[in-house]
N, C-alpha and C positions, 0 to 999 in steps of 0.2 A: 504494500500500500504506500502510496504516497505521501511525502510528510508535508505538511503547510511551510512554504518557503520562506516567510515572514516569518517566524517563530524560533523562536531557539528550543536547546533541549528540553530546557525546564519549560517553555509553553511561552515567555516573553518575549515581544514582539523587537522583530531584528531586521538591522536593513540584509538585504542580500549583499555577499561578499562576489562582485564582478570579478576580481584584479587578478584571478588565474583566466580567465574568458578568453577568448580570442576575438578579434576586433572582425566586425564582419560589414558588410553589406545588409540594414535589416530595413523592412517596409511592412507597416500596418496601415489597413482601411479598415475603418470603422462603419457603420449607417446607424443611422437614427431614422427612427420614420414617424410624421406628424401628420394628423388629420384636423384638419378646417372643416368648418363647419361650410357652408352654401353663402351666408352672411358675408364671411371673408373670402372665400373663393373670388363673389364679384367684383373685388377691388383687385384682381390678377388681370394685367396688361402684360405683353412687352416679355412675358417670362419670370415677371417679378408682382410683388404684392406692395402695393404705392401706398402710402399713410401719410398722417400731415408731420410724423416723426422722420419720414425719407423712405429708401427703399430696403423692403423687408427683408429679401434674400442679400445684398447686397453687404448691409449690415450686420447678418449674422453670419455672413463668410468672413468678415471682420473679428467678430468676437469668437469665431470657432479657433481662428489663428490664433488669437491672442492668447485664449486659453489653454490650448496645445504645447505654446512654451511656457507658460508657468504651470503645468502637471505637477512638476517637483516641489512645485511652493503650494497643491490642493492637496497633497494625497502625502500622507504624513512617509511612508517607506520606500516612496517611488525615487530610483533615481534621478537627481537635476541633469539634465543633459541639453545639451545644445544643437537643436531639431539643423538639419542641412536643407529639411523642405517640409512644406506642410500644404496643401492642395484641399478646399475647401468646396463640392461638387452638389447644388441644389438643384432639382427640378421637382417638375408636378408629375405623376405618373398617371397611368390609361386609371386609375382605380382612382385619382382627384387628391393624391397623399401625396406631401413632399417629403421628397425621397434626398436625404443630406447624406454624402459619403466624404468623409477626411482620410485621406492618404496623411501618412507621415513619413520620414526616411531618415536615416541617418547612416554613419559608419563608426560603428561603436563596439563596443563591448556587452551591450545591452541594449535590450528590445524598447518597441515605440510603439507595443498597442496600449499600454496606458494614455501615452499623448494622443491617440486616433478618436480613441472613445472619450476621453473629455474635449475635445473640438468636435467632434460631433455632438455631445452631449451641449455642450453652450452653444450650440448655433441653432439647436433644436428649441432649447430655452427663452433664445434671441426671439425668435419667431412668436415662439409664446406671450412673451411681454412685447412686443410691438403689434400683434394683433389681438388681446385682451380686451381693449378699448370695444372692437367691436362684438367679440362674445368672448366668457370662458369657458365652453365648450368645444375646450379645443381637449387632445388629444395628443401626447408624445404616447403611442404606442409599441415602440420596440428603440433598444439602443443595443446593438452589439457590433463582436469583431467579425469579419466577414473575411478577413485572410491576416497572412502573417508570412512575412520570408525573412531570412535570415537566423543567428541561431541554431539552437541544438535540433528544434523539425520545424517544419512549416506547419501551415493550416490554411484551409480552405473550404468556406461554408457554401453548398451549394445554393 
């Protein structure tokens, strides 16, 4: 069985020890996926959702970024690492749901699905609070990782 890798022996929480790793190639995409109500839908022009706050995709590609490099300052065990790229991908899909996917990458010694899933996880948030105004019935209904390279194995969700 697998031992929780944040924990030490006695059960206290531990950063992980990188510094034997080998420096790799790593790339994590996250999704998050948000449901709008019909309310906000009608304010979608152009590929983006217009507000008197600015534009809605637009802005939370902003704060998925932003969020993506401070990981290490949300998530108390994560390592601080210094992102090489971060890619912030919004649409509407055939089902009327924005579909947010964050690539991250770097060349490290340590993975970047933590930075994927929280830049996905705030710019699904972003969305939230700049369409609120018109209803709260809105909906973040899934946030996970959807691949992973680099590292001891990959993954890939189909």
């Amino acid at each position: 069985m697998q031992d929780f890798t944040h924990l030490d022996a006695d059960g206290n929480p531990s950063m992980v020890d990188v510094s034997a790793k080998k420096i790799t190639k790593r790339t994590a995409r996250a999704r998050a996926v948000v449901v709008l109500t019909d309310e906000i839908l009608s304010h979608f022009e152009h590929n983006d959702i217009k507000t008197k706050k600015g534009s809605v995709f637009q802005i939370a590609v902003i704060a998925g970024v932003m969020a993506a490099k401070k990981t290490g300052d949300l998530i108390p065990l994560c390592h601080p690492i210094g992102l090489e790229n971060c890619q912030i991908d919004i649409v509407l899909n055939e089902k009327r749901e924005v579909v947010i996917d964050c690539t991250a990458s770097l060349t490290a010694k340590t993975g970047v699905e933590m930075e994927a899933l929280t830049g996905a996880s705030v710019a699904a948030l972003t969305i939230y609070d700049m369409c609120k105004a018109f209803s709260h019935d809105i909906e973040i209904k899934s946030i996970r990782l959807m691949e992973k390279t680099g590292g001891k194995r990959d993954f890939k969700r189909d």
